[in-house]
C-alpha positions as CSV (number, residue, x, y, z in Angstrom):
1,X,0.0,0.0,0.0
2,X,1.4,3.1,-0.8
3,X,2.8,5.5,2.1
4,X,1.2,8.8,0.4
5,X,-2.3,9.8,1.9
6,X,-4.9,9.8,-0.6
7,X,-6.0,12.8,-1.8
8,X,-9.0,15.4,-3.2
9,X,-7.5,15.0,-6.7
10,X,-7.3,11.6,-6.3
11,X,-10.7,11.1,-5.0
12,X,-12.0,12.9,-7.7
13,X,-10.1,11.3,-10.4
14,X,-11.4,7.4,-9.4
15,X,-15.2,9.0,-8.9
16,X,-14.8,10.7,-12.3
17,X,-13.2,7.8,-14.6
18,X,-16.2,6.0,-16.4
19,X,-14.1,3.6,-18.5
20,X,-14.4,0.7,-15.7
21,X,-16.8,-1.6,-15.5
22,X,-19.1,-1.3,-12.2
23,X,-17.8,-3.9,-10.6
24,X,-14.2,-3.1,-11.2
25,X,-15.4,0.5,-10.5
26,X,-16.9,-0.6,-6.7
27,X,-13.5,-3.0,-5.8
28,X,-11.5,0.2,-6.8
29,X,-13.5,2.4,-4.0
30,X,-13.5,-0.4,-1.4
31,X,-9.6,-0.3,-1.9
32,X,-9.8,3.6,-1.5
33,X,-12.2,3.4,1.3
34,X,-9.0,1.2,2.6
35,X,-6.7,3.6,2.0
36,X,-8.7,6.3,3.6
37,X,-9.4,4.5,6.4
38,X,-5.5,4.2,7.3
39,X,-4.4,7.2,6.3
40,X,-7.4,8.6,9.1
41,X,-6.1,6.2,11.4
42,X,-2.6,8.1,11.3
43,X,-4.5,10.9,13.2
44,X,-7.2,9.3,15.2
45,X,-5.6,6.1,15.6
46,X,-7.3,2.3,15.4
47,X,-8.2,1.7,18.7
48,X,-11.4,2.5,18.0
49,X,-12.5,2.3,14.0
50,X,-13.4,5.0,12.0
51,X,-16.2,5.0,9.4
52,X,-14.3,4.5,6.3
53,X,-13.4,0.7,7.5
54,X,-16.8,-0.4,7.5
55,X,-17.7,1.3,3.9
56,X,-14.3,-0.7,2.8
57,X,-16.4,-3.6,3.2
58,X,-19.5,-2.8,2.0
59,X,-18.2,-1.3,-0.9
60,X,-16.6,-4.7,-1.6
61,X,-20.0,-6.8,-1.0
62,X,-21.3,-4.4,-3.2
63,X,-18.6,-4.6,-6.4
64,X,-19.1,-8.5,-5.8
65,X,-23.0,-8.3,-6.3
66,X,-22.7,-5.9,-9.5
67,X,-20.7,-8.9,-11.1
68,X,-23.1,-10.4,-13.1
69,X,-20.7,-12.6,-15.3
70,X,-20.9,-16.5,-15.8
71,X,-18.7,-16.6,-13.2
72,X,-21.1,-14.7,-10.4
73,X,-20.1,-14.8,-6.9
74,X,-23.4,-12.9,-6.1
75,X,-25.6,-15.1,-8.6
76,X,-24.0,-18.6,-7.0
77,X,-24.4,-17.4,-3.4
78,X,-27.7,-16.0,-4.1
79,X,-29.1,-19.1,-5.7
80,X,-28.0,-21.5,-2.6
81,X,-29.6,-19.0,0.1
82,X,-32.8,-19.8,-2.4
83,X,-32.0,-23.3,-2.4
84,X,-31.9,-23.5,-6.6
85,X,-30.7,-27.3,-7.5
86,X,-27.9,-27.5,-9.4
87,X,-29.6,-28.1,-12.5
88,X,-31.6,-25.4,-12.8
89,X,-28.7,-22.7,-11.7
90,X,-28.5,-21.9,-15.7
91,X,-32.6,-21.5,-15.8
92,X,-32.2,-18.8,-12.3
93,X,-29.1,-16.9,-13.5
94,X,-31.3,-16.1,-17.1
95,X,-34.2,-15.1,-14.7
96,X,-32.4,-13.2,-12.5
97,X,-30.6,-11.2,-15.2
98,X,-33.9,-10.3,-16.6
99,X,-35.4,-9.5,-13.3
100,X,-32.6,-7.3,-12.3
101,X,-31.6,-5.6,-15.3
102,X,-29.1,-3.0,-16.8
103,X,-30.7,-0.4,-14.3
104,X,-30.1,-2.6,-11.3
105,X,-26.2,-2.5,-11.9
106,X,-25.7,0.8,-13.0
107,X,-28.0,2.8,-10.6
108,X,-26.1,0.8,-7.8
109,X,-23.1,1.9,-9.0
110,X,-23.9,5.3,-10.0
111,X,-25.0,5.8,-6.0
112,X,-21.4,4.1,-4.4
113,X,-19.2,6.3,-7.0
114,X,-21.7,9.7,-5.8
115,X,-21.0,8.7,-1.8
116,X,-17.8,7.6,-2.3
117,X,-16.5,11.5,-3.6
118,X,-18.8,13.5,-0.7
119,X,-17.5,11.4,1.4
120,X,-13.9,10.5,1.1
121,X,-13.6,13.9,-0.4
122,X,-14.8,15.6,3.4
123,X,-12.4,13.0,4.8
124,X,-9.1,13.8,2.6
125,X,-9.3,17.1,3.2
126,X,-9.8,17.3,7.1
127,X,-6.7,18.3,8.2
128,X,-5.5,20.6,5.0
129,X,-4.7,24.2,5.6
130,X,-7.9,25.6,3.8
131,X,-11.4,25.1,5.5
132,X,-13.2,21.5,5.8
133,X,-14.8,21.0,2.4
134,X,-16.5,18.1,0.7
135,X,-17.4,17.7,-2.8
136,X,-21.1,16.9,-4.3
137,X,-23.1,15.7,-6.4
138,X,-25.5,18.8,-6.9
139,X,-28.6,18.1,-9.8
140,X,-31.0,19.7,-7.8
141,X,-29.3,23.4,-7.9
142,X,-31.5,25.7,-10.2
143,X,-27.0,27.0,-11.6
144,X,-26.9,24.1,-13.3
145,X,-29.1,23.0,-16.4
146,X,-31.9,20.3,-16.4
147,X,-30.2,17.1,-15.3
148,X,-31.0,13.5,-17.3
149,X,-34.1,12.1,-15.3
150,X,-32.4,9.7,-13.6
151,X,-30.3,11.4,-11.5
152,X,-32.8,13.4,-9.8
153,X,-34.4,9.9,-9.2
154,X,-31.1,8.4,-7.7
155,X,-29.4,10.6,-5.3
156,X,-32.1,11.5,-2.5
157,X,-31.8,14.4,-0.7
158,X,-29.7,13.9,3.0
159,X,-29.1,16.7,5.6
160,X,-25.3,18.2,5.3
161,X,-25.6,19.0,9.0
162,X,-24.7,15.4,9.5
163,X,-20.8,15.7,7.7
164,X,-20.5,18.8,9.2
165,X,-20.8,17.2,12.3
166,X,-18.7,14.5,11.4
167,X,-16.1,16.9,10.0
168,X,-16.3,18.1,13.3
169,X,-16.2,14.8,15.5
170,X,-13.1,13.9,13.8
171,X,-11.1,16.7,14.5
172,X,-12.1,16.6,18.2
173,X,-11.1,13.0,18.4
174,X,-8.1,14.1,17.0
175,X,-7.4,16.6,19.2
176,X,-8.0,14.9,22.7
177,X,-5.6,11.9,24.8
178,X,-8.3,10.3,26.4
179,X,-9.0,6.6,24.6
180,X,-12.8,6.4,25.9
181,X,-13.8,10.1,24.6
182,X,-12.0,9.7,21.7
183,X,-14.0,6.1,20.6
184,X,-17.4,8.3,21.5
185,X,-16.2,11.4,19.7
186,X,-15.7,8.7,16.3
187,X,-18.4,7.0,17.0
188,X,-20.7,10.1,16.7
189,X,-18.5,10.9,13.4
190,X,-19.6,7.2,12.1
191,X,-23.0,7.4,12.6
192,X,-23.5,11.2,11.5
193,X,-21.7,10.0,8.0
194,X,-24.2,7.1,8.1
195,X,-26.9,9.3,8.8
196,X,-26.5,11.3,5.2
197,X,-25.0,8.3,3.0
198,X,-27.9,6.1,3.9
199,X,-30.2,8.8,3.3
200,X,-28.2,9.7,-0.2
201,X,-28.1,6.1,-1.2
202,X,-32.2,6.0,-0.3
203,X,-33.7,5.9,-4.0
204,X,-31.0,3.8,-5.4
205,X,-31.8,1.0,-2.3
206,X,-35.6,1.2,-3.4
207,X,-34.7,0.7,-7.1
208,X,-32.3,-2.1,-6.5
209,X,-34.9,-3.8,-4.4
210,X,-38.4,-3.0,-6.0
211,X,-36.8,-3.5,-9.4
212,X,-37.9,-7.5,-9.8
213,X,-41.1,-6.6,-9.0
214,X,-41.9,-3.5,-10.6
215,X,-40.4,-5.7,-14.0
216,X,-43.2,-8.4,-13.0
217,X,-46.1,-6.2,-12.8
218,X,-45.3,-2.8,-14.7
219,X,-42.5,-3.5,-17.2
220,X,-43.0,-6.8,-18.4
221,X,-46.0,-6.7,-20.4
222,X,-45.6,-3.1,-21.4
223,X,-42.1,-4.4,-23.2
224,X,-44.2,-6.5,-25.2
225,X,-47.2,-4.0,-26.1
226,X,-44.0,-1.5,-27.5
227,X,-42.5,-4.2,-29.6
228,X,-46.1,-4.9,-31.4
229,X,-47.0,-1.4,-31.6
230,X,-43.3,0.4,-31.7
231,X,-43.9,3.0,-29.4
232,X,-41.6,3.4,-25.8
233,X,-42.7,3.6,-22.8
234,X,-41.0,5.9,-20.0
235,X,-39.5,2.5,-18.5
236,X,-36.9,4.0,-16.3
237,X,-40.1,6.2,-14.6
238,X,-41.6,3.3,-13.8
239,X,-38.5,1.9,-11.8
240,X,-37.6,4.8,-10.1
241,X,-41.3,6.4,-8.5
242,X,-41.9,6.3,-5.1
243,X,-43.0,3.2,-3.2
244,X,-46.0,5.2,-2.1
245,X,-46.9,6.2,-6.1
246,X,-47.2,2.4,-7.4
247,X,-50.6,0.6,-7.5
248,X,-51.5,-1.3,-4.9
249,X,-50.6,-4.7,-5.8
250,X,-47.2,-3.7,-6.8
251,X,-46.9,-2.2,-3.1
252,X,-47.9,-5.0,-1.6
253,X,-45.4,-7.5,-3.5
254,X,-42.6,-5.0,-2.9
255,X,-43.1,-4.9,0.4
256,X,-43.1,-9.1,0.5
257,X,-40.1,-9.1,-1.4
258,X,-38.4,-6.4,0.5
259,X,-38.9,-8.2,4.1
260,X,-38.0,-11.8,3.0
261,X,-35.0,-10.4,1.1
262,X,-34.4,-8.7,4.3
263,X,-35.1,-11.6,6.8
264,X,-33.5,-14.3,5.0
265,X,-31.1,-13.3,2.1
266,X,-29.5,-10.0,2.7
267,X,-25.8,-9.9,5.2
268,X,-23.8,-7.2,6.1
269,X,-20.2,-8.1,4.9
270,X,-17.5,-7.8,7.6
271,X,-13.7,-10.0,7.4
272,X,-15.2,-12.1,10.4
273,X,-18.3,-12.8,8.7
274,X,-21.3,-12.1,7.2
275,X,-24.1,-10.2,9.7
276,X,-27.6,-11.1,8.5
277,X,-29.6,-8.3,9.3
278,X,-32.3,-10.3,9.3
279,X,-31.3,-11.7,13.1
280,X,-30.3,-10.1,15.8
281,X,-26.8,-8.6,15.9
282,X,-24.7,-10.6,18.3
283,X,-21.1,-9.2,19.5
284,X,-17.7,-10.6,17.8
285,X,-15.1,-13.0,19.4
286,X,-13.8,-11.4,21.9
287,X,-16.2,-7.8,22.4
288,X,-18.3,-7.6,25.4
289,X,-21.4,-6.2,24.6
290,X,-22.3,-5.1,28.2
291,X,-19.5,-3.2,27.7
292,X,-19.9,-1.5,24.6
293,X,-23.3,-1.2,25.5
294,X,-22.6,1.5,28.0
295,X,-24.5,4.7,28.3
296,X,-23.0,7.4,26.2
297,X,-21.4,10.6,27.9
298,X,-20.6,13.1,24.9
299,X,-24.1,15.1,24.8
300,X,-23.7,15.7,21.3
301,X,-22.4,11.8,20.4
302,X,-25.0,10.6,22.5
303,X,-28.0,12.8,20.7
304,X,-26.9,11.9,17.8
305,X,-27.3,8.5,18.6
306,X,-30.9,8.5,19.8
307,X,-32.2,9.6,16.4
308,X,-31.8,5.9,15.6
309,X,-31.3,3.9,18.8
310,X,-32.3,3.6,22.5
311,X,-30.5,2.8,25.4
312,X,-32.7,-0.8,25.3
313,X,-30.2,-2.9,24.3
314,X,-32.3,-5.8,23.1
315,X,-34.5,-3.4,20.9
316,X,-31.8,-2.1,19.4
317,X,-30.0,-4.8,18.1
318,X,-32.9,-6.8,16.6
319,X,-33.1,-7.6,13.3
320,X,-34.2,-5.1,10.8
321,X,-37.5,-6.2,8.8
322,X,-37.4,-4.1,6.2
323,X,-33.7,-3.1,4.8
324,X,-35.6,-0.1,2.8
325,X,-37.2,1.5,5.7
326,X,-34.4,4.2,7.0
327,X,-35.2,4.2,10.9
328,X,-35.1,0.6,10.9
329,X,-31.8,0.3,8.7
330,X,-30.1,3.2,10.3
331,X,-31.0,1.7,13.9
332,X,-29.0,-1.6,13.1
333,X,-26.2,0.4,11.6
334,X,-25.7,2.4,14.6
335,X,-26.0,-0.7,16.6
336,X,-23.2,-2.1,14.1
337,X,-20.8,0.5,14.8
338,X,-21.4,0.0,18.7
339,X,-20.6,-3.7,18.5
340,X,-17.8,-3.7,16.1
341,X,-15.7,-0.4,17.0
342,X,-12.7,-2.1,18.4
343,X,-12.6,-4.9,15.9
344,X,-9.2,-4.5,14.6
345,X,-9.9,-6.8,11.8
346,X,-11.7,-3.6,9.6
347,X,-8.6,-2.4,9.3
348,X,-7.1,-5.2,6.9
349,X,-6.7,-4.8,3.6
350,X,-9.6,-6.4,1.9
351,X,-8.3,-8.4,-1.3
352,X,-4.9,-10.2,-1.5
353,X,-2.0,-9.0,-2.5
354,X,-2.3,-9.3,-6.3
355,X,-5.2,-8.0,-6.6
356,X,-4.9,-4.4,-4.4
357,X,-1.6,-4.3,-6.5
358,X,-3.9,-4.1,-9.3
359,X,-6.3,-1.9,-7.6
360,X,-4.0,0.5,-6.8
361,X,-2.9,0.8,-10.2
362,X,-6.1,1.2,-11.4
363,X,-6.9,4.4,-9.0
364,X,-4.0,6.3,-10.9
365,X,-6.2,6.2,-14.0
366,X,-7.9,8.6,-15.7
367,X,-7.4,12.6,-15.2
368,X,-8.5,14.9,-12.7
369,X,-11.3,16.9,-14.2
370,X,-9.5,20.5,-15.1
371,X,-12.2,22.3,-13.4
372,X,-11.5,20.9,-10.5
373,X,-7.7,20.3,-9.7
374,X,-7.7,23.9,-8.2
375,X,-10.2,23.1,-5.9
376,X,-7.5,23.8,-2.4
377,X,-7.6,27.4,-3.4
378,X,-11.8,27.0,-4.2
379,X,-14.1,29.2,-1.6
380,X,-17.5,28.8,-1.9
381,X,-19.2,27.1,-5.0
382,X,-18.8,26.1,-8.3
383,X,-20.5,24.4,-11.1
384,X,-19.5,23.0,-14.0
385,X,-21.2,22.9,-18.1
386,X,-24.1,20.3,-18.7
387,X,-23.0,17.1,-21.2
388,X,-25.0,16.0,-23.9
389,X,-27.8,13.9,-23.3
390,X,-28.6,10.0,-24.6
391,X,-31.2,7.7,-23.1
392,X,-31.3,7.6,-19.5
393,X,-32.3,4.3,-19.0
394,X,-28.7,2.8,-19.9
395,X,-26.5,4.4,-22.1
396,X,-26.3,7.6,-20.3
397,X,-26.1,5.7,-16.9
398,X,-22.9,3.8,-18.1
399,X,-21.3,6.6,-19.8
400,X,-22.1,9.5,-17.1
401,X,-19.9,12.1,-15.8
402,X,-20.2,13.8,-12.7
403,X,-18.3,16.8,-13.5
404,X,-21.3,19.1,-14.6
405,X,-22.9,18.4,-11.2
406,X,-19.9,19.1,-8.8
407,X,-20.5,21.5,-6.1
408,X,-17.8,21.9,-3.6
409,X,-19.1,23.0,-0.4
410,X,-17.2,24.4,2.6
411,X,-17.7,23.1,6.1
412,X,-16.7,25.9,8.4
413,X,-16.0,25.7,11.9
414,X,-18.3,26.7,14.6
């Protein structure tokens, strides 16, 4: 790994570069969450972890589940949690492909490249000269023109009080000598980056996991009426509305699927194991959860904790039903970071040796955007020219770039 601490340039650069595939793309940002994490842990230490070690691991479970090759880590395991015999694997990985879709694996991967540059961008630049800063991804703003349609549909609004108060936490922890109030002061900084990338990463959770059955009962046979008659259909519309705007039969199965995906199929990926969210979270080899169950003394830490958990220990570590729902989810991520904050083992590098040496020379590729490489001398905000638009449904999602969309935003110190 190299010695040098990652940087906003480089950030920038590996967020920017659309010549990867998505699951290349998401092992590239787990090893950068990696290298993020350490180079964080130079300041704050690993006695206690910091956010970026858990996002190196779910970044990885992630670039595993957007390969959807013969090959298919994510298509074998998910066909023996379904119990598929052998013989009918081929049959399931056709169906599955069909079910999931181009819009599956590129909306998944346009949300982890999005809140991988807010947030490894606030993190790289903590401890520069100029003022805390984070760059994002800004459709919304009425500077900028019209965005393509899915966009707007993929990045949900999130509060930026929470990395400004993770911005914050971290350079406190920093800053103090004392083990315990340093753990709490991270903690707080874990769970308010949580806070916003969850609620970021919202839309894109509900497309991944609505999309089989919005295919079954909205796309399907409307894909058949347009090739007899020859006239689309807004498809991607369809996929990315609001739970709350489908008909009611669609609701209901999506909210089936959602709870028995959630009970019995979906695991959080960590280098001890897999947690199934599903069940409730038990402590590690070697934590005592009585002790990291204590109460909280940092007001602020401890407030922003009870947005999502109580001080009932057994209520919040349950299993989650629903992995959409965002109390629920954020509750057993909080929980999460309680259990597992002195695991050491977040730390490691997650691939072997060959293949981070390959990882690392794939985040040198590509160029920093031009508008952007003077960004440690950029106050205020900025915004870049629109591209030119394709379809939305795919091409546009494979080939997008960021750059028009980049706001960089300046956290300043109370």
């Amino acid at each position: 790994m190299s010695d040098t601490p990652m940087t906003a340039d480089d950030v920038l650069r590996i967020a920017a570069y659309k010549d990867r595939s998505a699951a290349l793309e998401a092992m590239v940002i787990a090893y950068s969450y990696h290298r993020v994490a350490a180079d964080l842990a130079v300041h704050l230490g690993r006695a206690a972890n910091n956010w970026y070690c858990y996002a190196t691991w779910t970044s990885k479970a992630v670039g595993e589940s957007l390969d959807l090759g013969p090959n298919s880590p994510f298509i074998d395991d998910f066909g023996r949690r379904l119990r598929v015999p052998r013989r009918f694997r081929r049959l399931f990985r056709a169906a599955l492909l069909t079910l999931l879709g181009p819009s599956y694996q590129l909306g998944l991967a346009l949300a982890n490249r999005a809140i991988f540059l807010e947030t490894a961008s606030l993190a790289v630049n903590l401890w520069n000269d100029e003022p805390d800063r984070y760059l994002k991804v800004s459709p919304e703003s009425e500077l900028t023109p019209t965005p393509p349609e899915f966009l707007t549909d993929l990045l949900s609004p999130a509060d930026p009080r929470y990395l400004k108060d993770a911005a914050q936490l971290m350079v406190e922890a920093a800053s103090t000598e004392d083990p315990a109030a340093r753990a709490e002061l991270m903690l707080g900084a874990n769970i308010a980056l949580s806070a916003y990338e969850q609620a970021r990463a919202q839309a894109a959770l509900e497309l991944v996991l609505y999309r089989p059955v919005r295919w079954l009962t909205r796309v399907s046979w409307r894909s058949l009426r347009s090739l007899v008659t020859r006239r689309p259909f807004p498809r991607f519309k369809l996929y990315a509305a609001a739970h709350a705007d489908q008909p009611w039969l669609t609701r209901k199965l999506e909210s089936l699927w959602s709870a028995l995906y959630t009970r019995h199929l979906f695991a959080v990926a960590t280098p001890l194991s897999d947690v199934k969210v599903g069940k409730p979270l038990t402590a590690p080899a070697g934590v005592d959860l009585a002790k990291v169950w204590v109460p909280i003394q940092n007001e602020k830490v401890r407030k922003l904790a009870e947005e999502f958990i109580t001080e009932d220990q057994e209520a919040s570590t349950a299993g989650v039903t629903d992995w959409v729902s965002y109390p629920d989810r954020m509750r057993f991520i909080v929980s999460y970071f309680r259990v597992y904050q002195t695991v050491d083992a977040l730390y490691r590098v997650p691939f072997d040796q060959e293949i981070a040496d390959g990882l690392a020379e794939e985040m040198a590729r590509g160029l920093v955007p031009e508008a952007v490489s003077g960004m440690p001398a950029l106050r205020g905000r900025k915004f870049y020219a629109f591209p030119t638009e394709t379809d939305p449904d795919a091409y546009e999602m494979a080939h997008f770039d960021f750059e028009p969309f980049l706001e960089a935003i300046p956290l300043e110190q109370e």
